[in-house]
ZAFIFI-239084 format. One record per residue (C-alpha): residue in three letters; z, y, x. Coordinates in nm, 2 decimals. Example, Ala and Ser with C-alpha at 12.3 -4.5 7.8 and 13.67 -1.06 7.14 Angstrom:
# ZAFIFI-239084
- ALA; 0.78; -0.45; 1.23
- SER; 0.71; -0.11; 1.37
//
This chain:
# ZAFIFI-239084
- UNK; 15.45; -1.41; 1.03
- UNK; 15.59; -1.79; 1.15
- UNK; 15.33; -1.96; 1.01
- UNK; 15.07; -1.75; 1.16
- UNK; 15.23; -1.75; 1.52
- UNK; 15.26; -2.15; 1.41
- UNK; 14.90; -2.15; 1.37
- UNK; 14.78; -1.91; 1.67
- UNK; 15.00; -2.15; 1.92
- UNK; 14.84; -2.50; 1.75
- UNK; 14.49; -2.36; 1.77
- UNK; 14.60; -2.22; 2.21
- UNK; 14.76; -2.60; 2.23
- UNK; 14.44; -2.82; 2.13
- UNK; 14.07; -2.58; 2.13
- UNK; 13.92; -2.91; 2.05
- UNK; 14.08; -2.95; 1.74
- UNK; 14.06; -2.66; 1.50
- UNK; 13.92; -2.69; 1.15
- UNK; 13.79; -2.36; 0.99
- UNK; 14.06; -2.26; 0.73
- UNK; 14.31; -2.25; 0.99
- UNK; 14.07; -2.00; 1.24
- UNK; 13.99; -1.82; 0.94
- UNK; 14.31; -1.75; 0.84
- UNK; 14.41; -1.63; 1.17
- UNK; 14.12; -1.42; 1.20
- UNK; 14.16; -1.24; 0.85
- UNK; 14.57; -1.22; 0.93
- UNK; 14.50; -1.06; 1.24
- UNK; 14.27; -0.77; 1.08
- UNK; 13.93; -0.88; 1.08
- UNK; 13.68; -0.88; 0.81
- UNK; 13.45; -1.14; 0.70
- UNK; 13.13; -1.19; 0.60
- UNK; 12.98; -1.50; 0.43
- UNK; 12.61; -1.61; 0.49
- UNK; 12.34; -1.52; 0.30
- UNK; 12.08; -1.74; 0.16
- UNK; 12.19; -2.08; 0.31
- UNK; 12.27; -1.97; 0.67
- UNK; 12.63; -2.09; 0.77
- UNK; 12.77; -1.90; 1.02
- UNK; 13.01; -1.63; 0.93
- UNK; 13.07; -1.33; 1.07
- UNK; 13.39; -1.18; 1.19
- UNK; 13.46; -0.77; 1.22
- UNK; 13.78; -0.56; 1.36
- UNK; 13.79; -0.24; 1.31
- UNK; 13.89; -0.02; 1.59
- UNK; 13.77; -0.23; 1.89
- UNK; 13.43; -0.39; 1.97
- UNK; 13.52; -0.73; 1.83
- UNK; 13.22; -0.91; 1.65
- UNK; 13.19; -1.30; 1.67
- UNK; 12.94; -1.55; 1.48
- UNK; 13.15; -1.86; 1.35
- UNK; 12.94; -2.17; 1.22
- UNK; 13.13; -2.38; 0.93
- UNK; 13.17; -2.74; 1.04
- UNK; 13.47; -2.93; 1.10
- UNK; 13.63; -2.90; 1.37
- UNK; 13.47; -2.59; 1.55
- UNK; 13.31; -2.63; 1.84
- UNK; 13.59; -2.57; 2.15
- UNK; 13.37; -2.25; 2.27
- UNK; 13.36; -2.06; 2.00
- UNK; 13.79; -2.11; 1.97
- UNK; 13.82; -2.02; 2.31
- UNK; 13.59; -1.68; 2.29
- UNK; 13.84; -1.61; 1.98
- UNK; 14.12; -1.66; 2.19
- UNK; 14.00; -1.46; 2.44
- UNK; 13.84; -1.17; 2.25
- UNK; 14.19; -1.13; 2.05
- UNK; 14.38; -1.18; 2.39
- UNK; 14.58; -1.45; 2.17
- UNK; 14.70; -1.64; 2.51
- UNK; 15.05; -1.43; 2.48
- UNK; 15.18; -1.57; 2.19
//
């Protein structure tokens, strides 16, 4: 559980910075499914159960600051 909380305050500290493995894991740690692209597309696509959470997440390094800041706001991530 450190190294996620590690990673979710990183990722709150600097939105411009954040490389896909480390949103990915904190996406998959904090319950949400993926699913890869199919036939060449590459955005991938990121499910909760239980609430209305969907987002699109292309994969390019680093991730654009908007779509880590909807991420942050969708999982209400600011509190940790």
């Amino acid at each position: 559980m450190a190294q996620l909380q590690k990673r979710i305050r990183k990722i709150i500290q600097n939105p411009k910075a954040v490389d896909f493995a480390n949103l990915q894991y904190v996406l998959i740690k904090l319950g949400c499914t993926e699913r890869q692209p199919k036939s060449g597309g590459s955005h991938y696509i990121y499910k909760r159960k239980g609430d209305n959470f969907t987002i699109s997440i292309p994969k390019k390094n680093p991730i654009k600051e908007n779509y880590v800041k909807n991420v942050i706001e969708l999982l209400g991530l600011e509190d940790y």
